[in-house]
N, C-alpha and C positions, 0 to 999 in steps of 0.2 A: 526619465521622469519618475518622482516617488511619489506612492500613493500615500497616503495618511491611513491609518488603520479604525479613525472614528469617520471618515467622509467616503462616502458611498461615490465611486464613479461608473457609468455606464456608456458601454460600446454595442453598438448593433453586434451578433452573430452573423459573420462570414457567409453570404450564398444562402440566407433563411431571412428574405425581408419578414419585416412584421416583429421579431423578434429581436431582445437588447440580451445581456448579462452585464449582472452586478459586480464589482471587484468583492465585495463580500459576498458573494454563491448565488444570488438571487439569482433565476431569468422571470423574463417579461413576457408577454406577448402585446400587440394592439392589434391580432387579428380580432373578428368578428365573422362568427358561423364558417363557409365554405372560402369567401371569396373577399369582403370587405372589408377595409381598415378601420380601429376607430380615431376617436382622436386622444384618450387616456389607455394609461399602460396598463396594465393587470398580471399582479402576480403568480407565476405556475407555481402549482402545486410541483412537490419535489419526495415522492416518498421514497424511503431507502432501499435499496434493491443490494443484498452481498456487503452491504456496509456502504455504498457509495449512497447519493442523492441523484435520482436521475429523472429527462423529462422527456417530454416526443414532442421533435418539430415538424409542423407540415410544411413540407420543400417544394418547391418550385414545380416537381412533376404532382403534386399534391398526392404525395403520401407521405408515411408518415415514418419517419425518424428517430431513433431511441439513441440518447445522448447523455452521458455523467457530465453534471454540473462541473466536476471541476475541468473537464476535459474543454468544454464551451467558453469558461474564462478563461483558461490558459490559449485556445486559439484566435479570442475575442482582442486581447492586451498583451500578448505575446507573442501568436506567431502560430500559423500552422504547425503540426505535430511533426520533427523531424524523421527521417525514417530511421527505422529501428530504437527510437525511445519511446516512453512513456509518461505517462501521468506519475509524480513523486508528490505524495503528504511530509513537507519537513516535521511536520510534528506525532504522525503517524497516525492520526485520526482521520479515517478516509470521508467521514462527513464534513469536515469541514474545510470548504470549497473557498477560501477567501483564497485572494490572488497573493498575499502575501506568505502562504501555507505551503503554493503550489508552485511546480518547477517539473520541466519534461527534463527526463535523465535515461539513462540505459537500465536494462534489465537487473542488471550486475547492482547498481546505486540501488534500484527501488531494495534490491534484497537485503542490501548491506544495512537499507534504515530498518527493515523490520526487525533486524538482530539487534540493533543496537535501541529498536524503541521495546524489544523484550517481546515481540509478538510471535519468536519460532520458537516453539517448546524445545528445549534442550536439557539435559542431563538427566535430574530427576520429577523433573513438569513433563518429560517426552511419556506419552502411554505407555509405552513398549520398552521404559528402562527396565533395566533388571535389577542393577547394584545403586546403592550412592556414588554422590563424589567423594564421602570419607571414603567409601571402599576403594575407591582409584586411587585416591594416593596412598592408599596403606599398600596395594598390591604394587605400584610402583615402587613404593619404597622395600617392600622385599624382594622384588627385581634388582634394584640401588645396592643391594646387599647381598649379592652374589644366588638369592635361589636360584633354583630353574625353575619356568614355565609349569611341569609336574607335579614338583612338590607345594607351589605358591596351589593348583588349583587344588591340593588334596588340603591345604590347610584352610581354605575358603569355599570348599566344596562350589566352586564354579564350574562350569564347562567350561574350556581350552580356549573356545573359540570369543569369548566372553574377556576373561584373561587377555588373550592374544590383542584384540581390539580395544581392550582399555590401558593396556600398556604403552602398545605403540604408536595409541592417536588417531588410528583411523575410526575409532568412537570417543567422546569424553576428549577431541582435542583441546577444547575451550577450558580445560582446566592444567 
């Protein structure tokens, strides 16, 4: 089945009567006070909590439940959480919860999209760099060209171990 990205659909939440979710992010409740249902829905509030949007349901033992919005639509139109995946943002904005956005993936996927949507500081965005990427490929390229390790860090007045690690990739691989 495909959703339409302008037409809102909504499925009750799994094992939390009283409550729906939106394929656009929304959840619902029609409880009233401790115990009663109404007969109209009411929008939850969803404020952002670490970048997500999240709400508390009260469950069946009546207490109360804290749950990201996207995680409630993905198990509402999708499926329960398989083991060992999680919630994926194709687009990498973790607020927004449309079911079109969302997709449970492994550990490994969620990471691969934050590199590629630019959210791991790498090179010279990392705090802790020390050199550029010009100075990675220039010290490669005097490596290319027969110096040694020695005299590359006397002529760059680097430490070794700085050198060492931007040469051979295990820092500055991505270049």
């Amino acid at each position: 089945m495909s959703f339409s990205p302008y037409q809102v659909e909504y499925r009750l939440v799994p094992s939390y009567p009283g409550y729906r979710v939106g394929s656009d992010g929304s959840v619902w409740t029609c409880k009233k006070g401790r115990y009663g249902l109404m007969d109209t829905w009411k929008q939850l509030r969803a404020p952002v909590n670490g970048g997500y949007h999240s709400v508390s349901l009260m469950g069946m033992d009546k207490k109360s439940h804290k749950f990201r919005c996207g995680g409630l639509v993905l198990m509402a139109f999708v499926g329960p959480r398989p083991t060992g995946f999680e919630m994926c943002h194709e687009n990498g904005n973790r607020a927004d919860d449309r079911l079109i956005n969302l997709r449970w993936g492994t550990r490994r996927s969620n990471v691969e999209d934050t590199i590629r949507h630019g959210r791991v500081p790498r090179g010279e965005k990392h705090a802790n760099a020390k050199i550029t990427a010009d100075q990675v490929l220039k010290l490669r390229a005097a490596r290319a060209s027969g110096l040694k390790y020695r005299e590359i860090g006397e002529q760059f007045n680097l430490p070794m171990s700085t050198i060492y690690k931007a040469i051979l990739g295990t820092r500055w691989r991505h270049i």
